[in-house]
C-alpha positions as CSV (number, residue, x, y, z in Angstrom):
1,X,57.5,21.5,-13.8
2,X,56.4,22.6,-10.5
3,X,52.5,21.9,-9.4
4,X,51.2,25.1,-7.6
5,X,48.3,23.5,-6.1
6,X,48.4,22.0,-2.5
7,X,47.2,18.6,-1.9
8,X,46.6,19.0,1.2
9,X,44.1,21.7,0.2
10,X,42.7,18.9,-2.2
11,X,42.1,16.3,0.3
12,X,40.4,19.0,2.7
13,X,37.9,19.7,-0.3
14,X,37.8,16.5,-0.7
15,X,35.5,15.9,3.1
16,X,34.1,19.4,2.7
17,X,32.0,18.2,0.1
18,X,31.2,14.8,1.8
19,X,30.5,16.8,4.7
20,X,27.9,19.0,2.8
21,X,26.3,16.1,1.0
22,X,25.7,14.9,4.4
23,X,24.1,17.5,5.5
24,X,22.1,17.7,2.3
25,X,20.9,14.0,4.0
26,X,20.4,15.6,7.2
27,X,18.0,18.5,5.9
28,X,16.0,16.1,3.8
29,X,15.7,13.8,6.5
30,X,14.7,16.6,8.4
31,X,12.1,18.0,6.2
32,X,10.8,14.1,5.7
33,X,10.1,14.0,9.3
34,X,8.5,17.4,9.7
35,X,6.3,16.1,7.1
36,X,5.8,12.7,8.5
37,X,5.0,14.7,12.6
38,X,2.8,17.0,10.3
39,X,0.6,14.0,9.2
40,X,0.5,12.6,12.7
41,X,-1.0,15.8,13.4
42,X,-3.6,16.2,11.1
43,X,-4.8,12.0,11.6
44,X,-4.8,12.9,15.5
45,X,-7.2,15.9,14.1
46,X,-9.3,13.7,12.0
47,X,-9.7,11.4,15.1
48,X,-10.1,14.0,17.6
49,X,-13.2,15.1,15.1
50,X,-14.3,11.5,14.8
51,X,-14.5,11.3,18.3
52,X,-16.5,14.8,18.8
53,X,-18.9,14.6,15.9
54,X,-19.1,11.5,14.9
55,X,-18.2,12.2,11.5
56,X,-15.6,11.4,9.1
57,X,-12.6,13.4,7.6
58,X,-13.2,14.9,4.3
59,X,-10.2,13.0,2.7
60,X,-7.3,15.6,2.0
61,X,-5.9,14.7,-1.2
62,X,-7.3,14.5,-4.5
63,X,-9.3,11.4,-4.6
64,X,-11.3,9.7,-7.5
65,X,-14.2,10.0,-5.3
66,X,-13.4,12.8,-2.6
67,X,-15.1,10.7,0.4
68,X,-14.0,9.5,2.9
69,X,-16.2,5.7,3.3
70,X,-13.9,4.9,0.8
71,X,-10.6,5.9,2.8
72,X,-12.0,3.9,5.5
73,X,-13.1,0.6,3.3
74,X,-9.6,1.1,1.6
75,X,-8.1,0.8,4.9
76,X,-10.1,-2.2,6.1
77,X,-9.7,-4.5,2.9
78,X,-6.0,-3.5,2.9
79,X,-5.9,-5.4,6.6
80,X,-7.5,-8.3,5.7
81,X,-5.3,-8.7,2.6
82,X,-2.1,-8.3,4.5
83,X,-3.3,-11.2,7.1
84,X,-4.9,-12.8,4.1
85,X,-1.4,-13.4,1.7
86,X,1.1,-13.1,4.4
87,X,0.0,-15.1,7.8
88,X,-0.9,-18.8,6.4
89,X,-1.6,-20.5,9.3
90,X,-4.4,-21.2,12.3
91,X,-3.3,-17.8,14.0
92,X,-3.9,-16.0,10.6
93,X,-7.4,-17.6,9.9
94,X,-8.3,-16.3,13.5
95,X,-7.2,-12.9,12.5
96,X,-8.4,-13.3,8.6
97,X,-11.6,-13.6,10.3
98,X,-11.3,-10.9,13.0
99,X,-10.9,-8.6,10.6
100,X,-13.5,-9.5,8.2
101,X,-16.2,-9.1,11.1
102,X,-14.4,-5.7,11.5
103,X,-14.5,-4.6,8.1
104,X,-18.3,-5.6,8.4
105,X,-19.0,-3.5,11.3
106,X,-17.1,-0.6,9.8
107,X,-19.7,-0.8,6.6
108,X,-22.2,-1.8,9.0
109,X,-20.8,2.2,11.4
110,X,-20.8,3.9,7.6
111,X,-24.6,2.7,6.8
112,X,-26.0,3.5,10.3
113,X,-24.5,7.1,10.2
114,X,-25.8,8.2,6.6
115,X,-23.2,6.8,4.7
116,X,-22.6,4.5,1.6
117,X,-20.2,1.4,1.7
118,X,-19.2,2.0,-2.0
119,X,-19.6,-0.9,-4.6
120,X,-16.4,-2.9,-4.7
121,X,-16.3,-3.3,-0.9
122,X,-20.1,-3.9,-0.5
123,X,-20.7,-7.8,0.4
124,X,-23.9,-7.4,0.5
125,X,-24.7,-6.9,-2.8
């Protein structure tokens, strides 16, 4: 019994389908980081707007709340908890604490410029 197929042929097939996984890697990778140099875009936007106006970003996804204070006390309490559980020592308390005052003078910004700090960040209540 003779075997008409070619191994050789076999083994080539063999890489041209590891090669076009790969590039199945290489295109989503690609795509990922057209999406990721998008985002830059539209945060340097958001800033650029910030620093023009003086105003905030309408948040651009679907949030509970759709505003943006609470992007911003989101962002503040998610610092002080990474100092807070992570960096245990004299150094960490500094920066526990650095970042609390900023956190205050973020709600302390959203206040001044018409805003509310909403309830679960508000300290002062």
């Amino acid at each position: 019994m003779s075997n008409p197929i070619d191994g050789s042929t076999v083994v080539t097939t063999y890489f041209e389908d590891r090669i076009a996984e790969a590039q199945k890697d290489v295109e989503a990778a690609q795509a990922a980081l057209d999406a990721a140099r998008a985002k830059v875009g539209r945060r340097e936007a958001e800033r650029d707007e910030f620093t023009q106006t003086g105003s905030l970003h309408q948040p651009a996804y679907d949030s509970e709340t759709g505003r943006p204070e609470w992007e911003l006390c989101l962002w503040a309490q998610a610092r002080i908890g990474d100092v807070a559980f992570k960096d245990m020592t004299p150094a960490g308390d500094t920066a526990y604490q650095r970042l609390r005052a900023e956190e205050s003078a973020a709600h302390r910004w959203l206040r001044e410029n018409g805003y509310t700090v909403p309830a679960p960040f508000d300290r002062t209540r």
